[in-house]
SEVEXTOR-660139 format. One line per field, with one value per residue: residue number from 1; x, y, z of N, C-alpha, C, CB in turn. Coordinates in Angstrom, 2 decimals. Glycine has a CB too. Layout:
residues N
resi: (NUM | ...)
n.u: (X | ...)
n.v: (Y | ...)
n.w: (Z | ...)
ca.u: (X | ...)
ca.v: (Y | ...)
ca.w: (Z | ...)
c.u: (X | ...)
c.v: (Y | ...)
c.w: (Z | ...)
cb.u: (X | ...)
cb.v: (Y | ...)
cb.w: (Z | ...)
//
This chain:
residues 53
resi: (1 | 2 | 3 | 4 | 5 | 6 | 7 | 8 | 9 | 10 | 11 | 12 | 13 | 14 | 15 | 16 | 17 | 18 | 19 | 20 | 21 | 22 | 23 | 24 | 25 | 26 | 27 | 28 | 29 | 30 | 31 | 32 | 33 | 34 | 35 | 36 | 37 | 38 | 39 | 40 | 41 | 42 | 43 | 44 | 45 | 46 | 47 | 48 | 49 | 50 | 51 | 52 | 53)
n.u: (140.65 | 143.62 | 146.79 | 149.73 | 151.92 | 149.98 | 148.06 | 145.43 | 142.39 | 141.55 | 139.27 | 140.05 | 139.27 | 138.86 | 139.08 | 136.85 | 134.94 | 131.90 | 129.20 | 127.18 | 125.46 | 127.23 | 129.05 | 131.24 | 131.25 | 129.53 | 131.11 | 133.31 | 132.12 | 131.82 | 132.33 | 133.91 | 135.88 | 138.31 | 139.36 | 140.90 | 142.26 | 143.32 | 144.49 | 144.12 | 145.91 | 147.41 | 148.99 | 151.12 | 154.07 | 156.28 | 158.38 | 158.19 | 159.76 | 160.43 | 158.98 | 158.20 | 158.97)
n.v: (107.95 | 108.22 | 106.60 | 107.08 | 104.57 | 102.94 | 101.55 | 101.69 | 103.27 | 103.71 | 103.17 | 104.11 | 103.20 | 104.15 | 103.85 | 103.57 | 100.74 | 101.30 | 100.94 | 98.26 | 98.63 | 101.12 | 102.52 | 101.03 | 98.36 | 97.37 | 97.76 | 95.94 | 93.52 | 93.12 | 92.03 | 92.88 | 95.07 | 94.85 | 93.66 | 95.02 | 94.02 | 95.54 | 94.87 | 96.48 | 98.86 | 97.86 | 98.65 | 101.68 | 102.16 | 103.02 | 104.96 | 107.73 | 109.79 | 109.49 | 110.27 | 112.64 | 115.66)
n.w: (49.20 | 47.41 | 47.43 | 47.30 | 46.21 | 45.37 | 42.43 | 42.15 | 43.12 | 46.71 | 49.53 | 52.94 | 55.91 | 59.55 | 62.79 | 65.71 | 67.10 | 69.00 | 69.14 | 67.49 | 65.49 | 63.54 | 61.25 | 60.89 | 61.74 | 60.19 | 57.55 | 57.75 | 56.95 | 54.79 | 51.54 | 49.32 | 50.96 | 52.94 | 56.35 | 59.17 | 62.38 | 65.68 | 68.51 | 71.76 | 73.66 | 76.42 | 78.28 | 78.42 | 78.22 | 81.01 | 80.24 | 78.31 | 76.68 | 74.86 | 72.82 | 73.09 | 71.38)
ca.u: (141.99 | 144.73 | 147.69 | 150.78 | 151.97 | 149.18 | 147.42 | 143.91 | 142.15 | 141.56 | 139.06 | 140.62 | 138.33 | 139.81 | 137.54 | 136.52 | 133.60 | 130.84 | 127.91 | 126.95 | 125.08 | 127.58 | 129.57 | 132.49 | 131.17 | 128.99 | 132.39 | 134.33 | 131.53 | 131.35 | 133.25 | 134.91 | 136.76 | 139.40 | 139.48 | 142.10 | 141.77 | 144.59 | 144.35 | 144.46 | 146.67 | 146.55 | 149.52 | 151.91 | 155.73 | 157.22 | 159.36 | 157.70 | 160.67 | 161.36 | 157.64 | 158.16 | 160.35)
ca.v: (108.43 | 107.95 | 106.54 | 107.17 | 103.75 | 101.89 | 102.05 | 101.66 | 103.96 | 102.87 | 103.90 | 104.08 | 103.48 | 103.98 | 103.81 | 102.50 | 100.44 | 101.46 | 100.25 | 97.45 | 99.75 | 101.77 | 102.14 | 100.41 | 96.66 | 96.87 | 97.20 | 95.07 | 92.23 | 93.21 | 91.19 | 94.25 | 95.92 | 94.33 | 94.65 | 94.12 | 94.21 | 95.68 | 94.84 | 97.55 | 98.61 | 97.56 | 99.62 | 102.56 | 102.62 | 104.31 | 105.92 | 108.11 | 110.92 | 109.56 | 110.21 | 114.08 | 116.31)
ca.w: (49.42 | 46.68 | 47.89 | 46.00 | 45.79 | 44.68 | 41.33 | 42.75 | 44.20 | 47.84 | 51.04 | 54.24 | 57.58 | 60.87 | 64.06 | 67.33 | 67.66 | 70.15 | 68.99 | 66.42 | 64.16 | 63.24 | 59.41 | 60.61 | 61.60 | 58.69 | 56.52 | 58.13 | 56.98 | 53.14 | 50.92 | 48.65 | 51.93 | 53.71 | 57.76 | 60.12 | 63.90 | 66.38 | 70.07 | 72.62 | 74.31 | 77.52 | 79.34 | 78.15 | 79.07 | 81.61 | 79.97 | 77.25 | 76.77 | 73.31 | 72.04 | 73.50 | 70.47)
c.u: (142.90 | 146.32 | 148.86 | 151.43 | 151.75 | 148.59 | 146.24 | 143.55 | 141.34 | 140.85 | 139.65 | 139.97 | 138.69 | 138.61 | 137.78 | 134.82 | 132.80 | 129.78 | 128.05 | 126.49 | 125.45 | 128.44 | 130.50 | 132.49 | 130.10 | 130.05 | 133.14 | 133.42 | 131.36 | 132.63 | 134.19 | 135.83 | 137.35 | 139.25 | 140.42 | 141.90 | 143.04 | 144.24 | 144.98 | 145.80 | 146.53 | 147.71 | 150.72 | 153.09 | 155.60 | 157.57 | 159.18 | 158.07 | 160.65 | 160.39 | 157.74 | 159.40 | 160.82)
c.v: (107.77 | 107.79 | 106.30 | 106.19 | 102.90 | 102.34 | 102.20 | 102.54 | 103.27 | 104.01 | 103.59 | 104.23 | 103.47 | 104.51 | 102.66 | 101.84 | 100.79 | 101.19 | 99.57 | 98.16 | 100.82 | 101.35 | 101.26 | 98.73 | 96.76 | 97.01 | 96.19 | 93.58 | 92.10 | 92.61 | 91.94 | 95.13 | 94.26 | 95.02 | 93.83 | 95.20 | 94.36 | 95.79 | 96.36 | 97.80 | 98.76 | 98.15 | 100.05 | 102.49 | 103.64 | 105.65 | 106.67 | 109.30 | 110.77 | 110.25 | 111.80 | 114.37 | 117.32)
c.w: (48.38 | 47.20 | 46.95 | 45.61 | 45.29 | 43.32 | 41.07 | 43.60 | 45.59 | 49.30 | 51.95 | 55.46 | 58.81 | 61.80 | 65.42 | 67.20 | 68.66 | 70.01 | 67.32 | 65.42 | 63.47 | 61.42 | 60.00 | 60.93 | 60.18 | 57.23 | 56.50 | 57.82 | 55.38 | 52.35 | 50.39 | 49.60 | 52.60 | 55.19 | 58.51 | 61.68 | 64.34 | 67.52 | 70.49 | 73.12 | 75.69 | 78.88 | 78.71 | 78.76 | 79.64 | 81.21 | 78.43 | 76.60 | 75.33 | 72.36 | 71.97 | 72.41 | 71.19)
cb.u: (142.47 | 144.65 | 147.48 | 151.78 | 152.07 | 148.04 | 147.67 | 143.57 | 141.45 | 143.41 | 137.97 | 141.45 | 137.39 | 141.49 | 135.72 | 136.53 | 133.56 | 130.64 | 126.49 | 126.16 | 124.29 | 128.07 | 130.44 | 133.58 | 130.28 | 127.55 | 133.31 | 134.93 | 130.09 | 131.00 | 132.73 | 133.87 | 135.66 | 140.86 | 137.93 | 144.31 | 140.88 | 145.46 | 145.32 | 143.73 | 147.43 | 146.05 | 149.80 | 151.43 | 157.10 | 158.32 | 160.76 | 156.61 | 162.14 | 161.82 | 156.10 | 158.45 | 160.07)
cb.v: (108.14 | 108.88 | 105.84 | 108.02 | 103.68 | 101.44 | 101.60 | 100.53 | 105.05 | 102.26 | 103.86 | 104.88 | 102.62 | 105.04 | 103.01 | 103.88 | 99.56 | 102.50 | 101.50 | 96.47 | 100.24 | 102.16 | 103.59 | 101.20 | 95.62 | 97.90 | 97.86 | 95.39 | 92.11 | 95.03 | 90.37 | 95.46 | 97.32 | 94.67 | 94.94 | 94.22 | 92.99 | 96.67 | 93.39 | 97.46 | 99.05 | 95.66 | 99.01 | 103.57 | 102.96 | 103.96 | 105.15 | 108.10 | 110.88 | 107.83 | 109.41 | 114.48 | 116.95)
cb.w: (50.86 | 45.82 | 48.74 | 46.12 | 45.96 | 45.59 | 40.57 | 43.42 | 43.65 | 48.04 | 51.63 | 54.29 | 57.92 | 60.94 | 63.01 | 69.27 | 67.86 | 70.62 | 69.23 | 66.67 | 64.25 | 64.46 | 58.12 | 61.49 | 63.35 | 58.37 | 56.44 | 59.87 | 57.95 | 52.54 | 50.00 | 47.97 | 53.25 | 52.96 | 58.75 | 59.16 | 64.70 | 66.05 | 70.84 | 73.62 | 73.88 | 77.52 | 80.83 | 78.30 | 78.21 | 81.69 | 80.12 | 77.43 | 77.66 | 72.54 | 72.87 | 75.38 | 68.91)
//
């Protein structure tokens, strides 16, 4: 994916883990990719009017 700000071209992996043998823990261990972890979420507001256009 080419992202218009950078001057490198750059993959982008987005995923859920479910099993160990999948592509995305074997990226997240290779030196050349970068990985960053984002906790769950673990409960949705109330009030979710703003999200609705």
């Amino acid at each position: 994916m080419k992202l218009p700000s950078l001057k490198k071209e750059y993959t982008l992996v987005v995923g859920t883990v479910l099993h160990n043998d999948e592509l995305l823990p074997y990226l997240s261990t290779r030196k050349d990719f970068v990985s960053f972890d984002f906790p769950p979420v673990r409960k949705f507001p109330d009030d979710t009017d703003m999200l609705n256009p």
